[in-house]
N, C-alpha and C positions, 0 to 999 in steps of 0.2 A: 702265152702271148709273148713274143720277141721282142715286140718296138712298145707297145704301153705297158706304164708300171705305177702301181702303189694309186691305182685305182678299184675301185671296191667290185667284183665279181660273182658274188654269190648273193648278195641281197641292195638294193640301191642306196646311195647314200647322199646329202647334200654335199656339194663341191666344196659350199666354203667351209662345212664340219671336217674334212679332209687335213687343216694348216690350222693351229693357233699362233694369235699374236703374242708376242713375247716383248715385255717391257726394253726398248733399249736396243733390240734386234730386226734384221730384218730375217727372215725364215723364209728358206725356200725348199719346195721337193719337187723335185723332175718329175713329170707322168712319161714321157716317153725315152728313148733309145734312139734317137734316130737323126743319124747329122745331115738329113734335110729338112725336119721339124720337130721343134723343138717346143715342147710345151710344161710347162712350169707355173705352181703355184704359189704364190709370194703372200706373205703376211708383213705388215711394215707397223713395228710397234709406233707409238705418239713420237713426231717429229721425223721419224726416221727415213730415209732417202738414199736415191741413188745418183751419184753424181751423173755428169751425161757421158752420154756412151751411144754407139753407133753399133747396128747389130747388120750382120751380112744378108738376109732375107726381109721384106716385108715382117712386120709387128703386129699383132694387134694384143690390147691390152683389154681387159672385159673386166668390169669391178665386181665385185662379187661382195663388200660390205665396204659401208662408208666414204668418203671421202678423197680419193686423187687426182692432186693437182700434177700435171706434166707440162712441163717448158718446152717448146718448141719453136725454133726460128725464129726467136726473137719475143713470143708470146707467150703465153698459161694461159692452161684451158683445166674448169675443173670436171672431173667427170665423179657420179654420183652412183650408188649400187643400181645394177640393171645397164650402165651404159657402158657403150666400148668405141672405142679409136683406133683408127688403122695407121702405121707411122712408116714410109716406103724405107725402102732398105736404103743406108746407110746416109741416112737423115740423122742428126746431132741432136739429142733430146736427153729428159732427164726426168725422174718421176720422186712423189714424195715431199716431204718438208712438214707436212702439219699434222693430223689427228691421223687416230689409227685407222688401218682400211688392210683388204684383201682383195686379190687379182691373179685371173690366170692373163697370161703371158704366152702367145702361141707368136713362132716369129718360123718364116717357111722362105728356106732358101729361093731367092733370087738367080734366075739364070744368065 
C-alpha cells in the first residue's frame, strides 16, 4: 500500500485500539501518505488541546471515544463517541480542553 499506513491488514481491528491515550500528551499516528488527504489518529490525554489552527482542505473530525469540545467562530460545540463535524477549509477552530477522548481527523485538500 503507498498512501495508507499503520492500519491493520491481515486481520480487522478497532480504530480506536489503534492510539492510546497518554497522560499529559496528545498522541498522534498518520494512517495515510498523501498531501491531498490527510488522515490522522489523535489521542488527547485529560485536559489536553490543540490551540486553533486552520487546516488547507475541508476537516472532518469523527470521535471515536468520549468527549470533544471544539471552538468554532465564536461558539463550542461538544461532540460525543459516534459523532463527527465537518470544518470548511481554512476556518479558525480549535479542539480539546477537558476529559480524555480519541478522534480520527481526515482533512482532504481544497481546490
Amino acid at each position: 500500500m503507498d498512501i495508507l499506513r499503520n492500519l491493520p491488514v491481515q486481520q480487522p481491528a478497532a480504530l480506536s485500539e489503534l492510539i492510546s491515550i497518554q497522560p499529559g500528551r496528545v498522541v498522534s499516528m498518520a494512517l495515510s501518505r498523501s498531501e491531498h488527504c490527510q488522515m490522522t489518529l489523535l489521542a488527547f490525554g485529560d485536559g489536553e488541546s490543540i490551540s486553533e489552527e486552520r487546516y488547507f482542505g475541508d476537516t472532518v473530525y469523527y470521535v471515536l471515544e468520549g468527549d470533544m469540545p471544539l471552538r468554532l467562530e465564536g461558539h463550542e460545540v461538544c461532540l460525543g463517541a459516534g459523532d463527527c463535524l465537518a470544518v470548511p477549509a481554512q476556518t479558525t477552530h480549535a479542539i480539546g480542553g477537558n476529559g480524555p477522548f480519541k478522534l480520527l481527523q481526515i482533512t482532504i485538500q481544497s481546490n
